[in-house]
C-alpha positions as CSV (number, residue, x, y, z in Angstrom):
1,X,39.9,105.8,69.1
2,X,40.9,106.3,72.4
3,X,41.0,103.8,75.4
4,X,41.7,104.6,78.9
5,X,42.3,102.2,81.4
6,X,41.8,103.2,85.2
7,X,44.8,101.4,87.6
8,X,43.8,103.1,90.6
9,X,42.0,106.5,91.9
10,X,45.3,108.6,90.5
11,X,46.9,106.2,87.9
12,X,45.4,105.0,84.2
13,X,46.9,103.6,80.9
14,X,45.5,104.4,77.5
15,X,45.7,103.6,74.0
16,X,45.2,106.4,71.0
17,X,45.3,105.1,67.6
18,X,46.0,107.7,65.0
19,X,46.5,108.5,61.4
20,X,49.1,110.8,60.2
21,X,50.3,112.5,57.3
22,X,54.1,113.8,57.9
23,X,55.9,116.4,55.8
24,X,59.5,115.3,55.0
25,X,61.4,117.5,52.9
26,X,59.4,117.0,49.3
27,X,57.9,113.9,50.3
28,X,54.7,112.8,52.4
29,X,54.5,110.0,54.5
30,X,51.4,108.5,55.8
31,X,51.6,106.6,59.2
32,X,49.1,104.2,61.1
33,X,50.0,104.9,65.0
34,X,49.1,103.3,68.3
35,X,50.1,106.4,71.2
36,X,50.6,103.9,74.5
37,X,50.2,106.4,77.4
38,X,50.6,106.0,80.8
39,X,48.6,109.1,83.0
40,X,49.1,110.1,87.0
41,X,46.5,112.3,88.4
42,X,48.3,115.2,90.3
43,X,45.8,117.9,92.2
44,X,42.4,116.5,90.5
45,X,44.7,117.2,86.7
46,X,45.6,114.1,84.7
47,X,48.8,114.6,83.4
48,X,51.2,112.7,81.1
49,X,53.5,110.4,82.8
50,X,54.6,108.9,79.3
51,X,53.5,108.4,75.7
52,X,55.4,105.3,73.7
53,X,55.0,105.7,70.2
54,X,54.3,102.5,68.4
55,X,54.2,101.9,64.8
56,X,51.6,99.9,62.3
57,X,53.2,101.7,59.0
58,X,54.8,104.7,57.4
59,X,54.3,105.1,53.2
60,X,55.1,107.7,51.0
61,X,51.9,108.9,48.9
62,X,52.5,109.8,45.4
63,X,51.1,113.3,45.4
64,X,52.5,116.1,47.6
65,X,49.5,117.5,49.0
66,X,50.2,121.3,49.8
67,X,50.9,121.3,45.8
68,X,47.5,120.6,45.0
69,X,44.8,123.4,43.3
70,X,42.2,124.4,46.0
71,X,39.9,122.1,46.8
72,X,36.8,124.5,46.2
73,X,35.2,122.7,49.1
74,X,32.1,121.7,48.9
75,X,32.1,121.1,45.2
76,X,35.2,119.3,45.3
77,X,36.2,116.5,47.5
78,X,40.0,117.0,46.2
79,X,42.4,119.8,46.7
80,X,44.1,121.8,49.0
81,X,41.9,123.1,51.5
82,X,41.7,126.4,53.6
83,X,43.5,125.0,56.8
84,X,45.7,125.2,58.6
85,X,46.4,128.7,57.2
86,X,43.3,130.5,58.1
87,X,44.1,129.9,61.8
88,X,44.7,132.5,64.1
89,X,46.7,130.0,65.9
90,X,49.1,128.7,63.0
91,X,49.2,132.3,61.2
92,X,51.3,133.2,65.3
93,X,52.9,129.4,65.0
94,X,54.1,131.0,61.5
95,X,54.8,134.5,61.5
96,X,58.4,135.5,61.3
97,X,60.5,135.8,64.5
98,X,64.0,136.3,65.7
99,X,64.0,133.2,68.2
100,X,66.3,130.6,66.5
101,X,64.7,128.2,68.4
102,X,61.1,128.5,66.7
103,X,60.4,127.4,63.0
104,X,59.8,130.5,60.8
């Protein structure tokens, strides 16, 4: 859900509520998240002014998802599915590089 909030012709606050699942070493974390943003509009663009992140709950789940069998989709609700990987965007995001400042 997202609600945005219009100050003024060029200023607006929002609120995105999210659901994420966070990779931490061997363990997954599930998080409830409300995003509180606060948006300027510069040369007709809306742009980020800030983002607060505000937090309902992290928990660990019991099953480490990317160690799951495939998921066969549709005939099975469970499993590891077929993305991110088959992604032109995450197979670049992932490919081997020599920058040390990007994730390999």
């Amino acid at each position: 859900t997202h609600q945005i909030d219009l100050g003024d012709d060029d200023m607006a606050t929002g609120h995105v509520y999210c659901k994420a699942e966070i990779q931490d070493g061997d363990r997954w974390i599930h998080q409830a998240i409300r995003y509180d943003d606060t948006y300027r509009r510069v040369e007709g663009h809306w742009l980020f002014v800030r983002r607060i992140h505000r937090l309902f709950y992290g928990a660990e789940v019991g099953e480490n998802p990317l160690a799951l069998d495939p998921a066969n989709w549709p005939a099975s609700h469970t499993g590891l599915g077929t993305l991110p990987w088959e992604d032109a965007t995450w197979q670049e995001f992932t490919a081997p590089t020599d920058d040390p400042g990007r994730p390999s």
